[in-house]
C-alpha positions as CSV (number, residue, x, y, z in Angstrom):
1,X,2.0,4.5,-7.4
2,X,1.4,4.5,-4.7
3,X,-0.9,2.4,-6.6
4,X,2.7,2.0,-8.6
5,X,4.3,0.0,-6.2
6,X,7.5,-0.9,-5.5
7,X,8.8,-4.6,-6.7
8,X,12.4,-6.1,-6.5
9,X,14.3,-7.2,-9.3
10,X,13.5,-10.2,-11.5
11,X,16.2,-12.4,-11.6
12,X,19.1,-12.9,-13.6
13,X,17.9,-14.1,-17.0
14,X,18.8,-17.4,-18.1
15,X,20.5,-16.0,-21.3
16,X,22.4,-13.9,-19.0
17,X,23.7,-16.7,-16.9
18,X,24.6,-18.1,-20.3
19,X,26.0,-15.6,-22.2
20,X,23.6,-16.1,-25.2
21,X,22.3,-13.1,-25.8
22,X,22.8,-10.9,-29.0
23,X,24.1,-7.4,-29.5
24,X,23.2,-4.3,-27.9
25,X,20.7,-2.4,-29.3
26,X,22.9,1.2,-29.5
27,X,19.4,2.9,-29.1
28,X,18.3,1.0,-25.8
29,X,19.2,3.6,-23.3
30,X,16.7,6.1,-25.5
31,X,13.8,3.5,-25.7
32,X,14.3,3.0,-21.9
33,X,13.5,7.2,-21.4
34,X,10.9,6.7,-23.9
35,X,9.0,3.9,-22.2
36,X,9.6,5.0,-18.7
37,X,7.8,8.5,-19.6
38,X,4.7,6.0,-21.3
39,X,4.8,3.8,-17.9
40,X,4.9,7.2,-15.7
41,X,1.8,7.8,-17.4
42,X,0.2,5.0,-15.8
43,X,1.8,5.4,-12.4
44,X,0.5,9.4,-12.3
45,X,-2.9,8.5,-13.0
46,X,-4.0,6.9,-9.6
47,X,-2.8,9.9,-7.6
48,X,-3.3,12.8,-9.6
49,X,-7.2,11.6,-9.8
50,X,-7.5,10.9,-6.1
51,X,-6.7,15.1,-5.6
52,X,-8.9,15.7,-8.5
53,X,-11.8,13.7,-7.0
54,X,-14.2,16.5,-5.5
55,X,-13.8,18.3,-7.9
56,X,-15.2,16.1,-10.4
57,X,-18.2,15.2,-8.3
58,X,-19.0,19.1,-8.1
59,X,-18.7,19.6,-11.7
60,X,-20.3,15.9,-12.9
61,X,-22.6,15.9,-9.9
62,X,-21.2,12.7,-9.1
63,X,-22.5,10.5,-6.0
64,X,-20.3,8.4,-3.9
65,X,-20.9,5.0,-5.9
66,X,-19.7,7.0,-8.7
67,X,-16.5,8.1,-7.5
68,X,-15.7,5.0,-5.9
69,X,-16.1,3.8,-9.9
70,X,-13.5,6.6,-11.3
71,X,-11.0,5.0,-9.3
72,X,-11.5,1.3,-9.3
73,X,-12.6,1.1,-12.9
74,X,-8.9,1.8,-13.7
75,X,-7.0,-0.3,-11.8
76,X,-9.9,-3.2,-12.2
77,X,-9.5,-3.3,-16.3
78,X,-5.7,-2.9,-15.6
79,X,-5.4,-6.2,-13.7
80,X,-8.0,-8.1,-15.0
81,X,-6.3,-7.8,-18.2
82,X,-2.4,-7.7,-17.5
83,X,-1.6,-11.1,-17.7
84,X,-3.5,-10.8,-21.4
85,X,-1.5,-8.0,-22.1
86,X,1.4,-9.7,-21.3
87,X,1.0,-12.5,-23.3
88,X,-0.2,-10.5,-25.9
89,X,3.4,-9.2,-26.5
90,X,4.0,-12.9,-26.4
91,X,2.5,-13.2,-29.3
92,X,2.4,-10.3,-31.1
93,X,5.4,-8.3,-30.6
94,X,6.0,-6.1,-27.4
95,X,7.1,-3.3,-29.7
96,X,3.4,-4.0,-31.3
97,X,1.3,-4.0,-28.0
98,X,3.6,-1.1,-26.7
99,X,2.0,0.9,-29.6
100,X,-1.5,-0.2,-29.4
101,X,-1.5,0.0,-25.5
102,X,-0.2,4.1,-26.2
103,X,-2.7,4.4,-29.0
104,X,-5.9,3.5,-26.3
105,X,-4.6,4.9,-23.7
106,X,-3.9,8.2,-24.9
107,X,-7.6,8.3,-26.7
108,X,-9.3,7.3,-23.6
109,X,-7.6,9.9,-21.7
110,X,-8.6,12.6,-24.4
111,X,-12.4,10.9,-23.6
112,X,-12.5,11.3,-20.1
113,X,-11.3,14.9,-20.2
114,X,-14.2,15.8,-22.6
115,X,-16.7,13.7,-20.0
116,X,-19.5,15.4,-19.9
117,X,-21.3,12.8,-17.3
118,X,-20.3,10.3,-14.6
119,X,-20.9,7.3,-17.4
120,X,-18.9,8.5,-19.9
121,X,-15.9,9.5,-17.1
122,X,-15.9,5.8,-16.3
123,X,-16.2,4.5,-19.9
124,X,-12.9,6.9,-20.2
125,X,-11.3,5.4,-17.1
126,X,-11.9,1.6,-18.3
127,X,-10.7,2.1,-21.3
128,X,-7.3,3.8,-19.7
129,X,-7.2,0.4,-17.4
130,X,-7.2,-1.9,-21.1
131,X,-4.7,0.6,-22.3
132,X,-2.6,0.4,-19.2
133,X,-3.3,-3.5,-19.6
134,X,-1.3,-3.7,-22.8
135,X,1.2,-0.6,-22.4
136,X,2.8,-2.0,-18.4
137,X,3.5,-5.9,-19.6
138,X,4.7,-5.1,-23.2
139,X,7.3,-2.0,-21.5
140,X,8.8,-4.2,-18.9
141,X,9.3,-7.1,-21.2
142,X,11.8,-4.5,-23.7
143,X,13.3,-3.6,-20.7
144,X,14.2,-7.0,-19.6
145,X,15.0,-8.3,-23.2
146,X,16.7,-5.2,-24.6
147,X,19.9,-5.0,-21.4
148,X,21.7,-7.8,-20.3
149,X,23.8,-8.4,-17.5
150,X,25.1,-5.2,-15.0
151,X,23.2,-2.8,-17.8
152,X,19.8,-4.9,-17.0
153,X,20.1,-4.0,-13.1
154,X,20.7,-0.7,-14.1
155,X,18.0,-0.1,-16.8
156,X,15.4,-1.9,-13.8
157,X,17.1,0.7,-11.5
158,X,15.9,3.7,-13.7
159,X,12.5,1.8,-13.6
160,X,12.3,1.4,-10.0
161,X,12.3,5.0,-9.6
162,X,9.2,5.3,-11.5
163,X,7.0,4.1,-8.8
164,X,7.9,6.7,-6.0
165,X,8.4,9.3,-8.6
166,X,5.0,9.1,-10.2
167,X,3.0,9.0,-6.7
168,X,4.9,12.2,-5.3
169,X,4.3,14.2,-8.1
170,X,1.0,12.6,-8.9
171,X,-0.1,14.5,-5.5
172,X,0.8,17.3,-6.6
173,X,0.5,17.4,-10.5
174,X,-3.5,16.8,-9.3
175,X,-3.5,19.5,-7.0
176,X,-1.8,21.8,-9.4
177,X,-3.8,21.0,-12.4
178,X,-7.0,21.1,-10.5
179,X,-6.4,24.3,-8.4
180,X,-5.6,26.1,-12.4
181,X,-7.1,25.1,-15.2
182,X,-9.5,22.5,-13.9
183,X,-9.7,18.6,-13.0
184,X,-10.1,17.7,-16.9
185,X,-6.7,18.7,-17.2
186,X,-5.6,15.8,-14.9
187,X,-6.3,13.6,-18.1
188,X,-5.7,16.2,-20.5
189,X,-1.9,16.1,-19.8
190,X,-1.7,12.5,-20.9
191,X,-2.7,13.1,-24.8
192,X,0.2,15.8,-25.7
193,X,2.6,13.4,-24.1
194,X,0.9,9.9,-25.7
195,X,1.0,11.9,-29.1
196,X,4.8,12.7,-28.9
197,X,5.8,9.2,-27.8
198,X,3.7,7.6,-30.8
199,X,5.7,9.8,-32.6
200,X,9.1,8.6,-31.4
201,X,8.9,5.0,-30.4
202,X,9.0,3.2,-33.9
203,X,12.4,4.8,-34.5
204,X,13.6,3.5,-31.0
205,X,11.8,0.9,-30.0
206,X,13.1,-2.5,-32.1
207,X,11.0,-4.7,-32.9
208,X,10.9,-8.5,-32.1
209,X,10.6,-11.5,-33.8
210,X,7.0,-12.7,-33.2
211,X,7.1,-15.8,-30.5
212,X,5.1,-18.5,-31.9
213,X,1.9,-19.2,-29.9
214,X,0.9,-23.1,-29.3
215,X,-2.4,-22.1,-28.2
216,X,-5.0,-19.7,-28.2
217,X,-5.3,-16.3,-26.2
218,X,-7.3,-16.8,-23.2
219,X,-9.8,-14.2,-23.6
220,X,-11.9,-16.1,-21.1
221,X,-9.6,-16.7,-18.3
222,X,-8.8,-13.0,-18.1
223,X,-12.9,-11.8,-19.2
224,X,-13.8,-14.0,-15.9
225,X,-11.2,-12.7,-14.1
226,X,-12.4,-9.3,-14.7
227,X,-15.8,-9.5,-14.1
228,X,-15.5,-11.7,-11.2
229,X,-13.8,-8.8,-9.5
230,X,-15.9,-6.1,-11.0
231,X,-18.9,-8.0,-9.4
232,X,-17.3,-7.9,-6.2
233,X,-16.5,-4.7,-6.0
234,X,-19.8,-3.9,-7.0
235,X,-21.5,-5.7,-4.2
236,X,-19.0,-4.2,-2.0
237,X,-19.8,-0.4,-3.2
238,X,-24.0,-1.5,-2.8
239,X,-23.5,-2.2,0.5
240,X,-23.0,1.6,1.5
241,X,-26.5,2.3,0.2
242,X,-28.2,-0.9,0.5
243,X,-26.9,-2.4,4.0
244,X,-24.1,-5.0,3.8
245,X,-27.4,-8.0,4.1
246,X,-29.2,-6.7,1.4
247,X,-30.1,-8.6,-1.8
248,X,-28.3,-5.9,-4.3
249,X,-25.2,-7.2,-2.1
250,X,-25.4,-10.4,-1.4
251,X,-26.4,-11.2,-5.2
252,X,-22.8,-9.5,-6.8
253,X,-21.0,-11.1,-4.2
254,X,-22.3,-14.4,-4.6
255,X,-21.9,-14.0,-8.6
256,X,-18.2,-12.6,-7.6
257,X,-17.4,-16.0,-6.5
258,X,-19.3,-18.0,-9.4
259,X,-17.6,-16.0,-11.9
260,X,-14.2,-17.0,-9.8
261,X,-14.8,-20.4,-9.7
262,X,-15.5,-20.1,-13.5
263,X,-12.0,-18.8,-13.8
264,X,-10.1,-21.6,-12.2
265,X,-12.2,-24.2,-14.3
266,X,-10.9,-22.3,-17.5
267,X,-7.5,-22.1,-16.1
268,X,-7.0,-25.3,-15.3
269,X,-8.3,-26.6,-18.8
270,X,-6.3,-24.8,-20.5
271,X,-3.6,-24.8,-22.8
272,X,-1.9,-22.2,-21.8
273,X,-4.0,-20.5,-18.7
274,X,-3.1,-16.9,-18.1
275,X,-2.5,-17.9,-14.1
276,X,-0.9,-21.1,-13.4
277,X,-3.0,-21.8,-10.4
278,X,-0.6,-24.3,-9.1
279,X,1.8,-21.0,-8.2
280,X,-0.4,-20.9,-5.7
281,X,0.6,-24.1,-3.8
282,X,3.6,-22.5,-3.9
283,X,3.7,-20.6,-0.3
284,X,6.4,-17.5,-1.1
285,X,3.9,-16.9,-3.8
286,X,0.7,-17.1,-1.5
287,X,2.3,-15.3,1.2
288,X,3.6,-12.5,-1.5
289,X,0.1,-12.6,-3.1
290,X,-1.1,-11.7,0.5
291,X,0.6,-8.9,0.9
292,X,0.5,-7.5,-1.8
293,X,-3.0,-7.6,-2.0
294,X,-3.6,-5.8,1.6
295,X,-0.7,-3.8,1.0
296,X,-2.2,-1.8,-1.8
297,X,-5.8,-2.2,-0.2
298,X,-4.7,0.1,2.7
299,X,-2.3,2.4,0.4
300,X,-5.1,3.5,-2.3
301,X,-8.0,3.6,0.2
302,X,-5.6,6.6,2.0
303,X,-5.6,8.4,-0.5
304,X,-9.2,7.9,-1.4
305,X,-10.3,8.9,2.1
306,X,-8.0,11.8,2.6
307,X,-8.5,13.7,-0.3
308,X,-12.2,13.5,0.2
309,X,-11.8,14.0,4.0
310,X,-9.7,16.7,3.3
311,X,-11.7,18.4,0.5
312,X,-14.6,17.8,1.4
313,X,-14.9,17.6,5.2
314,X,-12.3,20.0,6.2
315,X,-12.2,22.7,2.9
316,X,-8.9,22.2,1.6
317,X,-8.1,23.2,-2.0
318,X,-6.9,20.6,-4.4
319,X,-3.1,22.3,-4.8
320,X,-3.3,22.0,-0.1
321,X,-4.2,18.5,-0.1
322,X,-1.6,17.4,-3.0
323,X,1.1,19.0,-1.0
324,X,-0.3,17.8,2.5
325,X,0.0,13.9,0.7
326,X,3.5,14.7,-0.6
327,X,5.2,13.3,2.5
328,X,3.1,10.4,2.8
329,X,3.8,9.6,-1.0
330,X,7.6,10.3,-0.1
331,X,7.2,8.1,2.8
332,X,6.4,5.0,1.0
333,X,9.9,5.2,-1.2
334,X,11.8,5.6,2.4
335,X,10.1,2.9,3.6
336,X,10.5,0.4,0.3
337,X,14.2,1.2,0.7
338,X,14.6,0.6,3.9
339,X,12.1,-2.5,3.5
340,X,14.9,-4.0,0.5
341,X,17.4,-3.9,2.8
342,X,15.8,-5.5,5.4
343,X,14.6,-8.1,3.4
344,X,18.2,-9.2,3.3
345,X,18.9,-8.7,6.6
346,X,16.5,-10.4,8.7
347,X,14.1,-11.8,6.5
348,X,10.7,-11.5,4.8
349,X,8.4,-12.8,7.7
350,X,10.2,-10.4,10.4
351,X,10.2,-7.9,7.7
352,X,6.5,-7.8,7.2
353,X,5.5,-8.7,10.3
354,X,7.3,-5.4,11.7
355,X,6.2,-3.1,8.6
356,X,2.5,-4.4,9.0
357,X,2.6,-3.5,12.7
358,X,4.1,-0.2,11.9
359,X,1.2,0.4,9.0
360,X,-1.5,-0.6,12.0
361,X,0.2,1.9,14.5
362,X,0.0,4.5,12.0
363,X,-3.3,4.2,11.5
364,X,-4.5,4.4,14.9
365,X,-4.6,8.7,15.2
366,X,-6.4,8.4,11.9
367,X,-9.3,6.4,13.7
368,X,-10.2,9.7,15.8
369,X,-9.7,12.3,12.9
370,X,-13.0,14.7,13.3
371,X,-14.0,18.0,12.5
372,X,-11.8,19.6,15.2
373,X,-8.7,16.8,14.9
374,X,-5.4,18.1,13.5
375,X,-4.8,17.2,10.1
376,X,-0.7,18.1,10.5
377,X,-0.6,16.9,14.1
378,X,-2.9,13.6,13.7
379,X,-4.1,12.6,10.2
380,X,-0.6,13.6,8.3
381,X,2.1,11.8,10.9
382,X,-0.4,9.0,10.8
383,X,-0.6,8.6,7.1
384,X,3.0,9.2,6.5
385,X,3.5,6.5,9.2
386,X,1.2,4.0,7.9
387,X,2.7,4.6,4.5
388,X,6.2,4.0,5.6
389,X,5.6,0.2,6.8
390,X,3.2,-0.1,3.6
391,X,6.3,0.7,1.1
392,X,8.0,-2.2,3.3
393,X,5.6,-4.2,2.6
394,X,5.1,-3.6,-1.0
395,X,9.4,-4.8,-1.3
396,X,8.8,-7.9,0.8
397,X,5.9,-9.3,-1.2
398,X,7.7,-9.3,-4.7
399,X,11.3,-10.1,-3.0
400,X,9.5,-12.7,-1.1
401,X,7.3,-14.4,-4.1
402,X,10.2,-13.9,-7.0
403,X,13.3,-14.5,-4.7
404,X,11.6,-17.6,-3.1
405,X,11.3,-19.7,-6.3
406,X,12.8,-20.9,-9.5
407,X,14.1,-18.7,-12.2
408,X,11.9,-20.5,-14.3
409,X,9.0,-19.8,-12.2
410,X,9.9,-16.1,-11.6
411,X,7.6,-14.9,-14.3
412,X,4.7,-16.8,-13.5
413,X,5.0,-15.7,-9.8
414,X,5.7,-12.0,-10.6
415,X,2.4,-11.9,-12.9
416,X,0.4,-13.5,-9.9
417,X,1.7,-10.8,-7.6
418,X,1.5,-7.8,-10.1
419,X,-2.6,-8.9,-10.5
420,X,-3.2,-8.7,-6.9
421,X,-1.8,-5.6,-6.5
422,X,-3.6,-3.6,-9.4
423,X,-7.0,-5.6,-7.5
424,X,-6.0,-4.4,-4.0
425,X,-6.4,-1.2,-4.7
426,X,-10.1,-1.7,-6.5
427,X,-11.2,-3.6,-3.5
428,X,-9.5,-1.4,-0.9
429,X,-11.4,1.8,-2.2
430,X,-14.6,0.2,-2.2
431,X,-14.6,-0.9,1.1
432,X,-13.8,2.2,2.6
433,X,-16.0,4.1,0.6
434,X,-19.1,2.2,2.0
435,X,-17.5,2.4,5.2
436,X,-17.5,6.2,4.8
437,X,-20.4,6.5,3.0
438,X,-22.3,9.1,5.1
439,X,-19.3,11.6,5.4
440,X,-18.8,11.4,1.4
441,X,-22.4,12.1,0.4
442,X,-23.1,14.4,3.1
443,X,-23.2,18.2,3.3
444,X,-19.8,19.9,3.0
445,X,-18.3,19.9,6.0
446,X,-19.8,16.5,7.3
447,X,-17.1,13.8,8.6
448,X,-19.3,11.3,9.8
449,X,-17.6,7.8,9.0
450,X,-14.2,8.9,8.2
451,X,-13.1,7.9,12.0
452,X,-14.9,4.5,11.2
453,X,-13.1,3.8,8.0
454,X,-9.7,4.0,9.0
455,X,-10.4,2.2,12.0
456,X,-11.3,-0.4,9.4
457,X,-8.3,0.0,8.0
458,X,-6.4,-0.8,11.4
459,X,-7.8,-3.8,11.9
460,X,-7.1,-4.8,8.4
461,X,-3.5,-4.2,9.4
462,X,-3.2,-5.4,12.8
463,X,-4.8,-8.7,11.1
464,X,-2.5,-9.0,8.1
465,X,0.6,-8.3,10.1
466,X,-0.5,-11.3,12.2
467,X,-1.6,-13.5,9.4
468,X,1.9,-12.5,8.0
469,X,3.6,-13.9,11.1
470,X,2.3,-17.5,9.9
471,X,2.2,-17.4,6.3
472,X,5.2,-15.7,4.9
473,X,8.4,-18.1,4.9
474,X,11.2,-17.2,7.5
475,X,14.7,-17.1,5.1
476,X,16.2,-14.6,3.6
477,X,14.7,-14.4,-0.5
478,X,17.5,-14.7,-2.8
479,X,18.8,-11.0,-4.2
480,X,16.4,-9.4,-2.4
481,X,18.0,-5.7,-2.3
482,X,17.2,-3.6,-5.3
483,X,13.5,-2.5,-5.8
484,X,12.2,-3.0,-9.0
485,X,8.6,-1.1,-10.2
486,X,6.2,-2.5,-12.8
C-alpha cells in the first residue's frame, strides 16, 4: 500500500452482538494465511512497479503518458469495479469470486511480464485492476464471515498488517527484482504464487450458500463509474502535452463529468445501486471520503515522482531507490498507529487537521529538490515526514466514516471510502505527472518540474488540512483504535 492503506476495524457484526452465528470452521486460521498471501499480491503491486518504472520505459520505450497509464490503469479498474466485485460475492459465492478474481489476476500478471509494448503492458495492468476488483471484496468478506467475536479482531489484526507489510517490501522486492533478473520479474513473481494458491484454496476456503439477489448486477453503475474516471484522468495526463486549455483536455474532462452525472442517474434508479449516494449526505462519510481521496493522491504520486526523480534525474539503481523509499514506506505504518490512537484520544478533526499539516510540512524541502539537493538530507526526511501524517490520515478517514455511523450503514460507508482511495491514487499520479512532465521526458539527468510538482503537492496538503478543519466532525468515532487494511 501505500496504495494499501491502512483502515480501522469494521464493527462488531450484528450476529456477533447476537450470538447467532454457526460453528467454527477448524480450517479458518489456514484460509486466513491463504487469502492474506492472494491480498499481499495486490498490496505489492503498486510499489514494486513504481521502482520498476524506468526501467520499463528504457526497455518498452515508453513516454511519460505511458507510464503515467502503467500505474493508474491498475488502481482505476480496481475501484471502478470493487463495489461490483463485492456484490458479486453477494451473489455468487465469495469462495467463487475469490477463485475467479486469482484466476485473472494471475493470467494478467503472466501477460504483462511477456509485454512486448507499452499497449499490451497496460492491457496486462487493467486486467490485474478487474482481477484485484473481484479478489479484495470477496477476501475480506471470508474474513469477516468466517471469525466471530475476539477471533474476528484478531484475524482483521493479521490483515491490518498487510498494508504496511506489502508497501515496505514492495520498495524493495521492485528494486531487488529489477536490479537482477529484470523489471518483468516484478510481475513474474505473482504467477508461481497465484498458481499455488489456486491450488490450495478449494480445500480451505468453504464455500457459502449463495445470497439470493432481488435485482440485477449493476454493470452500468460501476462501467460509468469507470470510465468517468478514466476520462478524467485522461484529460488530466493530456494536459502535460497539450496545455491544461487545450481541446484534448477540456473535452475528457468535460466527458469525466457527463459520464459522472450518468452514474448518479443510474444509481439513484436503481434497485440496488452499487453506491448509495445518500451516504453522502452523511458528513463522517464525506469528510472520510475526503480524506481518503487526498490522502492516497499525495501517497502514490511520491512514489511516482521519486522513483523517476531518483532514477532518472539523479542515477540511482532500482535495488538504491527501493531501499532509499523503505523508511518512507515504514513511516506510514508509524504514523497509522500512532494516527489510531489519536483518533481516540482527541478526535478525528484535530487528528487530521494535525497529520495534514504535518504531510504539508514534509513536503516543503521536497519543493527545492534539484540536481545538486540532497536526497538523504532533503528529499528522504521530507518524504518520510510527509508519509508519517499521510498514514494518520489514512486511520482517521475509515475510523471517522465507519465509527461515525450505523452498524447497518458500516458497509455501505466503508465501500464508499475504499473507492476513493483506489481513485486517489489514479488521479494523484496523473496530476503530478503533467506537473512534471518536462523532467520525466527529458534527457537523463534533467529535473526540471520535479521542484514544481511537489510544490503542488504542498498546497494540496496545506488545503486539505484546512478543508479538514471544517468538514470532518469533532467527537471521538466509536472503536476507533485497531487499524484494519482492505
Amino acid at each position: 500500500m501505500t496504495h494499501d492503506a491502512l483502515h480501522p476495524a469494521h464493527p462488531a457484526h450484528p450476529a456477533d452482538r447476537a450470538h447467532d452465528h454457526p460453528p467454527a470452521d477448524p480450517r479458518r486460521w489456514t484460509m486466513l494465511a491463504l487469502i492474506c498471501v492472494a491480498q499481499f499480491m495486490l498490496v505489492l503491486d503498486v510499489t514494486v512497479v513504481n521502482v520498476a518504472l524506468p526501467d520499463m520505459a528504457v526497455g518498452l520505450d515508453l513516454g511519460r503518458t505511458a507510464l503515467t497509464w502503467v500505474v493508474t490503469a491498475y488502481t482505476l479498474c480496481f475501484a471502478g469495479l470493487m463495489l461490483l466485485g463485492g456484490r458479486l460475492a453477494d451473489v455468487l459465492g465469495a469462495r467463487r469470486t475469490l477463485l475467479a478474481g486469482l484466476v485473472v489476476f494471475t493470467a494478467a500478471s503472466l501477460a504483462c511480464g511477456l509485454a512486448g509494448s507499452g499497449a499490451a503492458l497496460i492491457g496486462g495492468r487493467i486486467a490485474q485492476g478487474v482481477g484485484a476488483a473481484l479478489l479484495s471484496p470477496a477476501a475480506l468478506s471470508l474474513v469477516t464471515t468466517s471469525f466471530h467475536g475476539k477471533e474476528r479482531n484478531k484475524a482483521l489484526g493479521v490483515w491490518a498488517a498487510i498494508g504496511g507489510t506489502g508497501s515496505a517490501i514492495g520498495v524493495l522486492a521492485g528494486g531487488a527484482l529489477t536490479s537482477g533478473p529484470g523489471w518483468q520479474w516484478v510481475f513474474y513473481v505473482n504467477v508461481p504464487v497465484g498458481i499455488a494458491l489456486l491450488a490450495a484454496a478449494p480445500a480451505f476456503v468453504p464455500p457459502r450458500p449463495e445470497r439470493p439477489s432481488t435485482g440485477r448486477l449493476d454493470v452500468a453503475g460501476a462501467l460509468l463509474a469507470t470510465a468517468g474516471t478514466g476520462s478524467l484522468i485522461y484529460g488530466l495526463v493530456t494536459a502535460g502535452d497539450s496545455g491544461w486549455g487545450a481541446a484534448g483536455t477540456l473535452v475528457p474532462v468535460v466527458g469525466a463529468a457527463a459520464l459522472y452525472a450518468a452514474f448518479a442517474a443510474v444509481e439513484r434508479g436503481a434497485r440496488e445501486p452499487l453506491m448509495d449516494l445518500r451516504m453522502f449526505t452523511r458528513r463522517p462519510v464525506l469528510a472520510g471520503a475526503f480524506l481518503m481521496l487526498f490522502a492516497t493522491a499525495l501517497l502514490i504520486a511520491f512514489f511516482f515522482l521519486g522513483s523517476v526523480f531518483l532514477q532518472h534525474g539523479r542515477g540511482f539503481g532500482p535495488m538504491r531507490t527501493g531501499l532509499v523509499f523503505l523508511p518512507v514506506a515504514v513511516a506510514v505504518g508509524i504514523g497509522a498507529h500512532i494516527g489510531s490512537r489519536l483518533v481516540g484520544t482527541v478526535g478525528s478533526r484535530a487528528t487530521a487537521v494535525g497529520a495534514m499539516v504535518i504531510a504539508a510540512g514534509g513536503c516543503l524541502p521536497l519543493t527545492r529538490v534539484g540536481a545538486d539537493s540532497s536526497v538523504y538530507g532533503g528529499l528522504l526526511p521530507g518524504l518520510a515526514v510527509a508519509a508519517f501524517g499521510l498514514g494518520a490520515v489514512f486511520v482517521t478517514a475509515t475510523a471517522t466514516a465507519l465509527g461515525m455511523v450505523a452498524h447497518e450503514e458500516a458497509g455501505l460507508a466503508s465501500g464508499v471510502v475504499n473507492t476513493f482511495h483506489e481513485v486517489g491514487g489514479s488521479i494523484g499520479v496523473a496530476v503530478v505527472s503533467t506537473v512534471a512532465a518536462a523532467g520525466i521526458e527529458g534527457a537523463a539527468g534533467s529535473v526540471s518540474g520535479f521542484a514544481d510538482a511537489f510544490t503542488v503537492c504542498a498546497a494540496a496538503a496545506a488545503a486539505c488540512s484546512v478543508v479538514a478543519g471544517l468538514l470532518v466532525p469533532r467527537g471521538k468515532p466509536e472503536g476507533a483504535g485497531g487499524p484494519h487494511v482492505h
